[in-house]
Backbone as CSV, one residue per row, in Angstrom:
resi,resn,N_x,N_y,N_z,CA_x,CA_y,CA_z,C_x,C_y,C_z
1,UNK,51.937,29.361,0.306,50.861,28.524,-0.221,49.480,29.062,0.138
2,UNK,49.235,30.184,1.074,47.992,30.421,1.762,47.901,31.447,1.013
3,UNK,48.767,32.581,0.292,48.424,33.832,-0.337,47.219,33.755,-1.580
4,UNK,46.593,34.772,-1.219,45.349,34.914,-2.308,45.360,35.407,-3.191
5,UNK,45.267,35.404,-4.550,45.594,35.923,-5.767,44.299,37.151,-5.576
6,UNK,43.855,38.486,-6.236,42.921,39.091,-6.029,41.706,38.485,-7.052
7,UNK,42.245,38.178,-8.229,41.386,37.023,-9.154,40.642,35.890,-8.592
8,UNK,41.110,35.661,-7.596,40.773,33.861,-7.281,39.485,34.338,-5.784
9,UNK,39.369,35.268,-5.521,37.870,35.822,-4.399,36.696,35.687,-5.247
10,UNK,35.791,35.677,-4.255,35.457,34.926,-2.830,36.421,33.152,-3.085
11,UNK,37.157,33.852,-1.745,37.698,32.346,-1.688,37.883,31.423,-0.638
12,UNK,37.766,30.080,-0.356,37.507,29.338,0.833,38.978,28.657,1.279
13,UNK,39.404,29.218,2.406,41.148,28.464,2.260,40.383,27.050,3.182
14,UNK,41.267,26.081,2.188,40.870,24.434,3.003,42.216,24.235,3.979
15,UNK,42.156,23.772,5.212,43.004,23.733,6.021,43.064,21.954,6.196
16,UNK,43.684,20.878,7.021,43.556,19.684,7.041,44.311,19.595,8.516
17,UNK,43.932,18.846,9.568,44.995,18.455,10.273,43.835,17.605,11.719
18,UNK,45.015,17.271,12.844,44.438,16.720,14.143,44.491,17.144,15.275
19,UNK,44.946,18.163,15.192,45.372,18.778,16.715,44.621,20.277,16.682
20,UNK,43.904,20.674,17.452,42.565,21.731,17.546,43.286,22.946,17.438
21,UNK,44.085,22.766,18.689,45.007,24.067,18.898,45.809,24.417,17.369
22,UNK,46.434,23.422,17.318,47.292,23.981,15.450,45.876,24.399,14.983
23,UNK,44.820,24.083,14.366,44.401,23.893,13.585,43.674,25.341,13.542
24,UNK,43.831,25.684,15.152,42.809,27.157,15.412,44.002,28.443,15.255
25,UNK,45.469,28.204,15.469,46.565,29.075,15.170,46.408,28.846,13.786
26,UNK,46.596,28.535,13.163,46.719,28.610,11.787,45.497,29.234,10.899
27,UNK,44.378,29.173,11.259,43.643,29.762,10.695,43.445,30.795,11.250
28,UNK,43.566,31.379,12.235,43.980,32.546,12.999,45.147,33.704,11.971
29,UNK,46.688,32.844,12.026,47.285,33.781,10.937,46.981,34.232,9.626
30,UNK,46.402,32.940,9.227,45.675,32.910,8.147,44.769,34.200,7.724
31,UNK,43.610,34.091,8.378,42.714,35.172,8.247,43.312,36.805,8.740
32,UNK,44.693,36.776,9.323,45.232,38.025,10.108,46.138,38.362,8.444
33,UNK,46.102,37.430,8.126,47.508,37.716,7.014,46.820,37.710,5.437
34,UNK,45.801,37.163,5.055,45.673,37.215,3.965,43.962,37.148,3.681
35,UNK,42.854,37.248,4.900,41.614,37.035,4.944,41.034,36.762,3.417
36,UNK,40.635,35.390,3.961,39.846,34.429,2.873,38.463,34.646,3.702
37,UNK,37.718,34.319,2.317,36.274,34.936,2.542,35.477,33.768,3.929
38,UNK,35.933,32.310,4.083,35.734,31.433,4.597,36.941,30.539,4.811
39,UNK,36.269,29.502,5.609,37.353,28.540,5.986,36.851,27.201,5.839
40,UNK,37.373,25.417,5.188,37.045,24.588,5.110,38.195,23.434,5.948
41,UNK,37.558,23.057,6.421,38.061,21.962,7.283,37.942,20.824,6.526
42,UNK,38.967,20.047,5.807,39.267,18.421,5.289,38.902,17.536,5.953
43,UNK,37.933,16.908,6.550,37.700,15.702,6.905,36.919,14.463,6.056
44,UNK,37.550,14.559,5.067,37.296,13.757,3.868,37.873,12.860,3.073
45,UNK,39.606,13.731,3.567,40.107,12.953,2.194,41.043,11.369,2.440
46,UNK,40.896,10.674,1.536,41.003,9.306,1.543,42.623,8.720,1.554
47,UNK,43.393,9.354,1.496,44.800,9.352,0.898,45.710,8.605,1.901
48,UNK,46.195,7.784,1.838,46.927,7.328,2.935,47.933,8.079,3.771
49,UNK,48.208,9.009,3.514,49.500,10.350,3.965,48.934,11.007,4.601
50,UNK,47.940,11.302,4.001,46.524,12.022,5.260,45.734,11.562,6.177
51,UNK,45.505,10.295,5.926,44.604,9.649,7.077,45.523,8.771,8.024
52,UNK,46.820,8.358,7.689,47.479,7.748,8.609,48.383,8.565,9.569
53,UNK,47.911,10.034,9.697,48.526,10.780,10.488,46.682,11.368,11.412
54,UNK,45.940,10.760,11.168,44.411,10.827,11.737,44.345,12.334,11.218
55,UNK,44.275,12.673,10.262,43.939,13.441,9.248,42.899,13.198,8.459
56,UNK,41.841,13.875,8.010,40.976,13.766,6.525,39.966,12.767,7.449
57,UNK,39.561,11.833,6.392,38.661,10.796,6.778,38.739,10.000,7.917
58,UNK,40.283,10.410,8.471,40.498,9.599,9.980,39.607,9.988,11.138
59,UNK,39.313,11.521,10.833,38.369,12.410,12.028,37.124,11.809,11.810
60,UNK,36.544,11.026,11.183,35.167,10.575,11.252,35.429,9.840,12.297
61,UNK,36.180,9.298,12.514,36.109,7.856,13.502,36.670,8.668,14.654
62,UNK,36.880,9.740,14.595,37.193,10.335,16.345,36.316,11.703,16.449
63,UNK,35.048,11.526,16.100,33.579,12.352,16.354,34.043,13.888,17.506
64,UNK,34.319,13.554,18.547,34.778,14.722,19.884,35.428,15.612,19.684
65,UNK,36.635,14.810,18.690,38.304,14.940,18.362,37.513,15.868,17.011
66,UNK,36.335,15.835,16.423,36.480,16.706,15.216,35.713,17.610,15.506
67,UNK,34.512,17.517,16.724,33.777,18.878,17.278,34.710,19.366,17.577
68,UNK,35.748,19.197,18.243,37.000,20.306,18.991,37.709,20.902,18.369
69,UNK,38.254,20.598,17.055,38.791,21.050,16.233,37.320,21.992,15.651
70,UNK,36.451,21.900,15.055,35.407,23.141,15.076,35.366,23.661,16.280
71,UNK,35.231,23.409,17.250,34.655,24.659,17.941,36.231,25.556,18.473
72,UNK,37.064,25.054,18.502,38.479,26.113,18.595,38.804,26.833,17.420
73,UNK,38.725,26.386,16.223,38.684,27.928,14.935,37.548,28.174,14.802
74,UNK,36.278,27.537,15.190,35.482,29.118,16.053,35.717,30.332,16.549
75,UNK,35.995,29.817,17.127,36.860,31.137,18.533,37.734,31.705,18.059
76,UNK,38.432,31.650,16.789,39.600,32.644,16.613,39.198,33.371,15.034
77,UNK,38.446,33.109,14.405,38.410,33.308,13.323,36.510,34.067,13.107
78,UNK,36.346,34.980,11.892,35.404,35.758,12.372,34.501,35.052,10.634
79,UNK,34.671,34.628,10.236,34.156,34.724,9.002,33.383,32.913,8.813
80,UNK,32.456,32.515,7.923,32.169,30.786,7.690,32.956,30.307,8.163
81,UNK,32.702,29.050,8.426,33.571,27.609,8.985,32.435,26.159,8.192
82,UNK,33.462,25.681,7.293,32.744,24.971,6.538,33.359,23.037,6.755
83,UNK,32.460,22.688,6.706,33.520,21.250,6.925,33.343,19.901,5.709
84,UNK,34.212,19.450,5.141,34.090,18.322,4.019,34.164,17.032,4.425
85,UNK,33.361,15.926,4.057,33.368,14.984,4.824,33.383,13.488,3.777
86,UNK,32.882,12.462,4.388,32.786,11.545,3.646,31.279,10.859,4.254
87,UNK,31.173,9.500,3.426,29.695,8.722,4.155,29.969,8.426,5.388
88,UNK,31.381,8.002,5.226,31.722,7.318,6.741,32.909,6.649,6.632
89,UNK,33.915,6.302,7.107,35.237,5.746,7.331,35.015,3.860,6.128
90,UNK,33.753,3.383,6.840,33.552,1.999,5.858,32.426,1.984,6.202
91,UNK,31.608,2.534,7.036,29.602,2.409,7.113,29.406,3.482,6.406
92,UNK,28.608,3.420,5.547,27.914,4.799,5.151,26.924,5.398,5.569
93,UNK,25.954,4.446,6.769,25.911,5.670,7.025,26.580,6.276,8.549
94,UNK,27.906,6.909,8.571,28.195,7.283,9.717,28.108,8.918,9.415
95,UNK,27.573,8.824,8.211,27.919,10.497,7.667,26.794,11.643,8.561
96,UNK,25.392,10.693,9.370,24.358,11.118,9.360,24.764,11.811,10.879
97,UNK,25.153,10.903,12.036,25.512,11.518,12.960,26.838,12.182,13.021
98,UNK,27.431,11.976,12.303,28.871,12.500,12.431,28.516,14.331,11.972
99,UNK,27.427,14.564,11.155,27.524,15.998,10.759,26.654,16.858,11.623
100,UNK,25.486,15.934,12.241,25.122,16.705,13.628,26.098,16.786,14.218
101,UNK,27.088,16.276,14.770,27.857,16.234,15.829,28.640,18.305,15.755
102,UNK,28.909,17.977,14.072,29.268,18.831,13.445,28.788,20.181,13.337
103,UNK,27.731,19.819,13.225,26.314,21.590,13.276,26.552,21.683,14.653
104,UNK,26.181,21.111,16.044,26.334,21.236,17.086,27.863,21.834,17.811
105,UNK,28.508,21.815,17.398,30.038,22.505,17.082,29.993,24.344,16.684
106,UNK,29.387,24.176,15.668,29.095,24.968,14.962,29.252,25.579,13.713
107,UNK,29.733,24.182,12.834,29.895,24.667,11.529,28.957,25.113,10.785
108,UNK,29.147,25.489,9.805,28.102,26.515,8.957,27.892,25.944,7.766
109,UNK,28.337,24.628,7.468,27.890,24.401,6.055,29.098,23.046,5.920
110,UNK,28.279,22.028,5.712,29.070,21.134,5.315,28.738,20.092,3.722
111,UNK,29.853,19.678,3.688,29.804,19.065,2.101,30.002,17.882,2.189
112,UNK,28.969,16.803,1.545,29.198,15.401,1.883,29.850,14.704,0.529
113,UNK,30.963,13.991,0.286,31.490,13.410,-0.727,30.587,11.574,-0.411
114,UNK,29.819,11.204,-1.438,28.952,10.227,-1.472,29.470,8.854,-1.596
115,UNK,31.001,8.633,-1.186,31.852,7.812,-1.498,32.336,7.191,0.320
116,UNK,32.694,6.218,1.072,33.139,5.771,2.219,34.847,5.958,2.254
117,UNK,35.244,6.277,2.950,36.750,6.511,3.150,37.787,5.027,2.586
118,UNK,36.985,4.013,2.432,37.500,2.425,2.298,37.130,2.212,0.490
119,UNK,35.770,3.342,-0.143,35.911,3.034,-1.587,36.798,4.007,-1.933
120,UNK,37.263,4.745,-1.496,38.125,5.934,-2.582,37.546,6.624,-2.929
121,UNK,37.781,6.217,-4.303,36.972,7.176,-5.319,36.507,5.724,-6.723
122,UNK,35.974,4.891,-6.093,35.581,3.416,-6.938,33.946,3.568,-6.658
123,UNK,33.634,2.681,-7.333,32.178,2.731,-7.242,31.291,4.027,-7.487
124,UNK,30.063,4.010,-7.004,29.266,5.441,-7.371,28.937,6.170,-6.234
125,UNK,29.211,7.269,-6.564,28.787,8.419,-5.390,27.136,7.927,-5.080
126,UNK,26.891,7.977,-3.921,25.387,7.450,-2.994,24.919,9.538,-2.783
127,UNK,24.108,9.263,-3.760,23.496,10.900,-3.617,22.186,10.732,-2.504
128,UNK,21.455,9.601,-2.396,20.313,9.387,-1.442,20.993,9.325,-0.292
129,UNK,22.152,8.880,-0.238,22.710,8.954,1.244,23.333,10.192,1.852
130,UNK,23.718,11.212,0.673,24.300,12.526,1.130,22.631,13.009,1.341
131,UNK,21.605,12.589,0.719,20.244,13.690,1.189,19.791,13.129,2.685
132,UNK,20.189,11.882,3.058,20.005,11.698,4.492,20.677,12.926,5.658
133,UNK,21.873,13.095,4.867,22.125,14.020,6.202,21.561,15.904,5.922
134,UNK,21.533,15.596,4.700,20.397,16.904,4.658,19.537,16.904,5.112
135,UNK,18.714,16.194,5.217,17.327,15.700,6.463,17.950,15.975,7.848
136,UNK,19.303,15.409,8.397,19.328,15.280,9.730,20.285,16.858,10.138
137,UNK,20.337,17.601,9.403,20.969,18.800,9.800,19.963,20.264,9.356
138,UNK,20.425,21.376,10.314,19.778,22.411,9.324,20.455,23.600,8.799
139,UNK,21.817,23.337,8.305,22.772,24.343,7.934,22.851,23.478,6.425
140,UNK,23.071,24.220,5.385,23.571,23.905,4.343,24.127,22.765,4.143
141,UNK,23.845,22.037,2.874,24.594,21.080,2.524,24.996,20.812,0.868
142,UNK,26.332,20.716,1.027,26.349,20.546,-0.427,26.841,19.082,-0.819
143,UNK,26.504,19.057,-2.490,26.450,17.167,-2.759,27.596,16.853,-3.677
144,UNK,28.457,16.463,-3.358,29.600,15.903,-3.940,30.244,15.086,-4.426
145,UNK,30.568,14.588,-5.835,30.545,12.908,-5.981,30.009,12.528,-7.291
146,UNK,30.678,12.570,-8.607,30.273,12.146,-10.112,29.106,13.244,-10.511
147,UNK,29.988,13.897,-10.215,28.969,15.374,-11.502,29.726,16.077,-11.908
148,UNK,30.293,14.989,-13.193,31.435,15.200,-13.920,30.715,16.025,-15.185
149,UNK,29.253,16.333,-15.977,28.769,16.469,-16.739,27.416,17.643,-16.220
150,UNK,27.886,18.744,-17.032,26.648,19.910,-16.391,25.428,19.263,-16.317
151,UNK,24.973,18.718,-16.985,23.609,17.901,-16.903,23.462,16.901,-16.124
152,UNK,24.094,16.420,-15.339,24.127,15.594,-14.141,23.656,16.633,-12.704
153,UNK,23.848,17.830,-12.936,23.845,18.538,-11.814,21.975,18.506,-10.895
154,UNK,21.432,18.695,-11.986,20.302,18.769,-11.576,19.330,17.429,-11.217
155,UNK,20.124,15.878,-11.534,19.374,14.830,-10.501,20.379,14.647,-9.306
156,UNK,21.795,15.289,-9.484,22.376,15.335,-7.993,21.248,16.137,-6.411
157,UNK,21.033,16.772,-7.591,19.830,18.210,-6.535,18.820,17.779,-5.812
158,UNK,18.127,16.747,-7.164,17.000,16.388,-6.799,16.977,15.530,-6.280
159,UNK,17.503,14.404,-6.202,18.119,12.828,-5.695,18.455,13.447,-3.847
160,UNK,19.821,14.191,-3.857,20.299,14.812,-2.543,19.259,15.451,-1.152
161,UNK,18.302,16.244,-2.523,17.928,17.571,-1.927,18.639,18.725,-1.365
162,UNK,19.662,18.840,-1.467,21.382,19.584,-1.178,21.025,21.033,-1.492
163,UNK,21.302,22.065,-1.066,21.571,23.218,-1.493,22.717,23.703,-2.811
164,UNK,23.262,23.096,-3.129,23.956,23.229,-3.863,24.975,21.847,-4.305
165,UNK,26.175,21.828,-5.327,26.318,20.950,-5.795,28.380,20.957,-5.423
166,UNK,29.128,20.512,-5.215,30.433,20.636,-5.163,31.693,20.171,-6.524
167,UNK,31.705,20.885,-7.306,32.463,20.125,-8.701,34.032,20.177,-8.269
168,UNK,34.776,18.956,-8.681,36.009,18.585,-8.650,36.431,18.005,-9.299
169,UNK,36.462,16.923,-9.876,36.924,16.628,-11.037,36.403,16.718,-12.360
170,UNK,35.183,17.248,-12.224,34.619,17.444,-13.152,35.038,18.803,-14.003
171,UNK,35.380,19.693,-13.003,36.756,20.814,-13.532,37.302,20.805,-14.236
172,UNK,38.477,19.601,-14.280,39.481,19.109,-14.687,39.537,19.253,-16.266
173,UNK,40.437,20.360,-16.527,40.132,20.050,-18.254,39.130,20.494,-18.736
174,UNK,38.353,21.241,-17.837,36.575,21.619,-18.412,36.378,23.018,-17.356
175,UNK,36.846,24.152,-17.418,36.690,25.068,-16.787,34.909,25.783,-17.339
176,UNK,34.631,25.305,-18.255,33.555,25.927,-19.085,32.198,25.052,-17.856
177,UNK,32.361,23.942,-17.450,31.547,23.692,-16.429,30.536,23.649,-15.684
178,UNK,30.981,25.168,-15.541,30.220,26.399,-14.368,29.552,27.034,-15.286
179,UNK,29.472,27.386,-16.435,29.137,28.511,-17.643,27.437,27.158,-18.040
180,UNK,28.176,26.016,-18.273,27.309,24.657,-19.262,26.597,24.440,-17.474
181,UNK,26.431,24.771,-16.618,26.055,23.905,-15.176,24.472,25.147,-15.468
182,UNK,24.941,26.747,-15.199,24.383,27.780,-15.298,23.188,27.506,-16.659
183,UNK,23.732,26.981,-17.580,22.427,26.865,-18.650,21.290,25.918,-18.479
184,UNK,22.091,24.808,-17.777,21.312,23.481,-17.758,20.441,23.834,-16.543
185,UNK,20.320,24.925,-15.629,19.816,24.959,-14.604,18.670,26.226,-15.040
186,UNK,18.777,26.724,-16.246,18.278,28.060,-16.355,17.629,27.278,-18.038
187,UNK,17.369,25.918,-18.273,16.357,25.221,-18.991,17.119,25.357,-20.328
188,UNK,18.314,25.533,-20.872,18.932,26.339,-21.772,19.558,24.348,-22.139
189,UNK,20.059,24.175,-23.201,20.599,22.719,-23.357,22.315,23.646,-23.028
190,UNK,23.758,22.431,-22.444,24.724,23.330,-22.491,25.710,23.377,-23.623
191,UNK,25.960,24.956,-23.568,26.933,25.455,-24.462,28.157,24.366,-25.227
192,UNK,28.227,24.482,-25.856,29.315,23.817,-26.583,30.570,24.136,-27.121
193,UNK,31.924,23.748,-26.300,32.700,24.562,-26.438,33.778,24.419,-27.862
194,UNK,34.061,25.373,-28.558,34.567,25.139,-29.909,36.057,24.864,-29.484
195,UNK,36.844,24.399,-30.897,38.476,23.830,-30.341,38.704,25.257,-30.230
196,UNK,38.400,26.260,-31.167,39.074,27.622,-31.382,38.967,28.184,-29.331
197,UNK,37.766,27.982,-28.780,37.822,28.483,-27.453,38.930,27.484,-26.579
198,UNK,38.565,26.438,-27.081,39.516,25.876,-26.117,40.900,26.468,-26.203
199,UNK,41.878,26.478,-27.381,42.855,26.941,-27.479,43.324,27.961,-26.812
200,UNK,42.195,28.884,-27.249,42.236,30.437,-26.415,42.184,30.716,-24.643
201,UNK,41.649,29.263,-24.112,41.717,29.362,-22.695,42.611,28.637,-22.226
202,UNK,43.107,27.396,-22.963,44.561,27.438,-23.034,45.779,28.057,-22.938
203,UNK,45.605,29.005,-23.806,46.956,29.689,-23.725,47.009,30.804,-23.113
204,UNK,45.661,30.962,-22.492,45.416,31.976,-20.968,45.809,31.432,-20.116
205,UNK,45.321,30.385,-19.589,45.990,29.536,-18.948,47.522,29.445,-18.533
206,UNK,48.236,28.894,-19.469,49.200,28.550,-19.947,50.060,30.256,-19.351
207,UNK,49.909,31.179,-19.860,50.056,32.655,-19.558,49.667,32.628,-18.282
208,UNK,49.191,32.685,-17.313,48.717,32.975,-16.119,49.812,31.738,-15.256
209,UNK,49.991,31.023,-15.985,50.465,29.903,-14.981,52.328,30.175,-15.032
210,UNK,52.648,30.576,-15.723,53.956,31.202,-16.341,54.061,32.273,-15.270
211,UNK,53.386,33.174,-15.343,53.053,34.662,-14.577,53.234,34.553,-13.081
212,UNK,52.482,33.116,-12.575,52.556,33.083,-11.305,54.025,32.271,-10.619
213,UNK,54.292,31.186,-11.768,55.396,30.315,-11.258,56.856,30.617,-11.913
214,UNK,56.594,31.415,-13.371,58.073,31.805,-13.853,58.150,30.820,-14.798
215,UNK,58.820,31.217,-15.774,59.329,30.285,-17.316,59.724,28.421,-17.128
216,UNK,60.107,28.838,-16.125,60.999,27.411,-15.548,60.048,26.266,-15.169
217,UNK,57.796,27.238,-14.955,57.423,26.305,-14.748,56.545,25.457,-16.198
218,UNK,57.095,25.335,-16.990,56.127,24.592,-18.200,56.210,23.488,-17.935
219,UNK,57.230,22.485,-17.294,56.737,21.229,-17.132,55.664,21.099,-16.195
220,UNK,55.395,21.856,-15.326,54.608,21.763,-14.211,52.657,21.776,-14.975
221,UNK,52.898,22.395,-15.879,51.519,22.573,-16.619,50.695,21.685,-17.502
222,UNK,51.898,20.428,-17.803,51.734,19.473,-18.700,50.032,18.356,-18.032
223,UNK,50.023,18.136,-16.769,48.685,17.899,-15.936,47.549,18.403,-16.638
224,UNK,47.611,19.574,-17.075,46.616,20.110,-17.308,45.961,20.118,-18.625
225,UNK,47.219,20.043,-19.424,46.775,19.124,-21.009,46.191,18.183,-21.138
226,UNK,47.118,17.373,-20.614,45.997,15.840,-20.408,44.739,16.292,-20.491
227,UNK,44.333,16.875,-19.264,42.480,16.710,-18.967,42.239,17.729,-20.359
228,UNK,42.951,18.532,-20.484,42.065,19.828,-21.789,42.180,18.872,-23.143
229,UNK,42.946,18.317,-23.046,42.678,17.634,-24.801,42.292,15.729,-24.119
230,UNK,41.886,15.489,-23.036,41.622,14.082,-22.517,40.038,13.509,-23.740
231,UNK,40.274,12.679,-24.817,39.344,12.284,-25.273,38.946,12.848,-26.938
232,UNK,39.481,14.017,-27.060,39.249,14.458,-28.237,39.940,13.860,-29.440
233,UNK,38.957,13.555,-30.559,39.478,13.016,-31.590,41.188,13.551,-32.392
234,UNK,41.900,12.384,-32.141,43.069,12.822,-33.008,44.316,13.153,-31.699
235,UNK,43.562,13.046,-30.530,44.529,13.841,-29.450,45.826,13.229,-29.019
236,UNK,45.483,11.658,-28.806,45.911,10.878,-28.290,47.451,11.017,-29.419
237,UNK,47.684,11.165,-30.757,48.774,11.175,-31.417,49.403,12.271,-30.962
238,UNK,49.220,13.187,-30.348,50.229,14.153,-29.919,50.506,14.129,-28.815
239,UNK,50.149,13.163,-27.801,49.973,13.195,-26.396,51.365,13.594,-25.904
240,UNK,52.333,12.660,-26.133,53.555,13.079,-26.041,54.074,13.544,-26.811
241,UNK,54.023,14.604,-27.745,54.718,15.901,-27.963,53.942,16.804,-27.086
242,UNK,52.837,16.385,-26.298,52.204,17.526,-25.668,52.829,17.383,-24.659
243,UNK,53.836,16.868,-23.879,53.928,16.375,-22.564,55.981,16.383,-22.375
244,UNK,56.193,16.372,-23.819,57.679,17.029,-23.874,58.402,17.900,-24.579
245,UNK,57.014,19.316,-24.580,57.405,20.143,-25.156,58.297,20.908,-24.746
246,UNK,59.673,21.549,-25.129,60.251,21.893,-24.269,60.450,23.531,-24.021
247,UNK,59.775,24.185,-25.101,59.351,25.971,-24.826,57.944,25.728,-25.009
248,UNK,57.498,26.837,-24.689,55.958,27.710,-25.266,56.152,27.818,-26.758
249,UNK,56.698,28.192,-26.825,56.399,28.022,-28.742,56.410,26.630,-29.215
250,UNK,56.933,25.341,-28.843,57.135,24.369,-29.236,55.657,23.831,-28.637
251,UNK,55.304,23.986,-28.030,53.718,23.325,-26.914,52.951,24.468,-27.773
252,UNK,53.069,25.729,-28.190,51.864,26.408,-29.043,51.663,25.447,-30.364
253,UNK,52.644,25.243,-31.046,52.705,24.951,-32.373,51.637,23.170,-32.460
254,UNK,52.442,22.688,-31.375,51.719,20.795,-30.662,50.160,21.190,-30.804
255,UNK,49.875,22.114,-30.073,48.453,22.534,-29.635,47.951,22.422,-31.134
256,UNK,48.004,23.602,-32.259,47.474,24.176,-33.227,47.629,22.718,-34.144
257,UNK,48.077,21.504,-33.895,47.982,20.800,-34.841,47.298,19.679,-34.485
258,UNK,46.686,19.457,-32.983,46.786,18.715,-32.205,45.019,19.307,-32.640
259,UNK,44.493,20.406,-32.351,43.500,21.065,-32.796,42.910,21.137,-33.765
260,UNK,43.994,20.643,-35.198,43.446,20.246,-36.751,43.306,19.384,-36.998
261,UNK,43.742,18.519,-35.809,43.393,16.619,-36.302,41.982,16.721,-35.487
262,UNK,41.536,17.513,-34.397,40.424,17.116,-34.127,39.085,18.053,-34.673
């Protein structure tokens, strides 16, 4: 699961856990066995599987317990140390001291998700509250949290004051993104992607994902339809032939018609 494709560099391996020592062996082999350009530490995520093992968003609420875990893959590892976080477990703002605690450790760059470990992912990302801890730190910060739309990127910026911006679901189904993020930032309105491109990065896609997992994996790819045809006129009638296709030729043919209704 840690191997690096040579396509997929500069790349940041995200690690997750509670115990310093694992957390500093592992990124240790890690970087001995397959050196990723950086390293990100999970202390963010909301999931009950993860935080009820004091994982992810659980480390906010044990501050010491998450300097220690930074400052031991410090010490073993030679490259960034980046850390992902949340506002705060259910205060928002615990995000402000919790990421000094964090710079003082010595991470190199942390990313604030504008959401409390208790909303999920409900309500609206708080971008004035991720620019609070940009104020209270002086290492990088990036702003994370409903910049699902290239043109959203630039009042995340300004709202945050953030060095940069973190996209995740906004991905989803929209690899073009990064291409429409790049225009809107360079005064350009963004690109507009035709069905004919979509298709075509589709079935790159689709090819690459075959390549890496083997024939056997096409059900595994069906996730990814959803979001690529999520909303487009006419889509919704093929949804399931898109979702029980049972070769590549049978899911090419779904696509190309699925593409003339819209």
């Amino acid at each position: 699961m840690t191997q690096i494709h040579p396509a997929e560099r500069p790349l940041v391996q995200q690690l997750f856990g509670s115990d310093p020592a694992t957390m500093a062996r592992a990124a240790a082999i890690i970087e001995a066995e397959h050196h990723p350009e950086g390293f990100d530490i999970n202390m963010g995520c909301p999931v009950y599987k993860i935080v009820h093992n004091f994982n992810g968003a659980a480390l906010m609420k044990e501050p010491e317990l998450a300097a220690k875990i930074v400052r031991e893959m410090k010490k073993v590892i030679s490259v960034p140390l980046s850390v992902k976080i949340r506002l705060g477990w259910s205060e928002k703002t615990d995000c402000v001291e919790f990421a000094k605690v964090l710079e003082d450790a010595g991470a190199n760059l942390i990313t604030v998700h504008g959401r409390t470990k208790c909303q999920g992912y409900s309500g609206k990302a708080d971008w004035e509250m991720i620019g609070c801890v940009k104020q209270a730190v002086s290492i990088p910060v990036l702003c994370n949290g409903d910049v699902h739309r290239a043109e959203l990127v630039q009042d995340a910026l300004k709202i945050s004051g953030c060095d940069g911006v973190l996209i995740a679901r906004g991905a989803l189904g929209n690899p073009w993104i990064f291409a429409q993020i790049n225009d809107v930032l360079s005064g350009k309105s963004p690109r507009e992607i035709s069905m004919d491109e979509r298709l075509r990065v589709v079935s790159r896609h689709l090819d690459l994902h075959l390549e890496q997992y083997g024939d056997r994996a096409l059900p595994t790819f069906r996730k990814h339809l959803s979001w690529y045809f999520k909303g487009l006129p006419g889509a919704k009638k093929y949804r399931e032939a898109l979702h029980t296709a049972p070769t590549r030729e049978t899911l090419d043919s779904v696509m190309t018609l699925c593409a003339s209704a819209s």
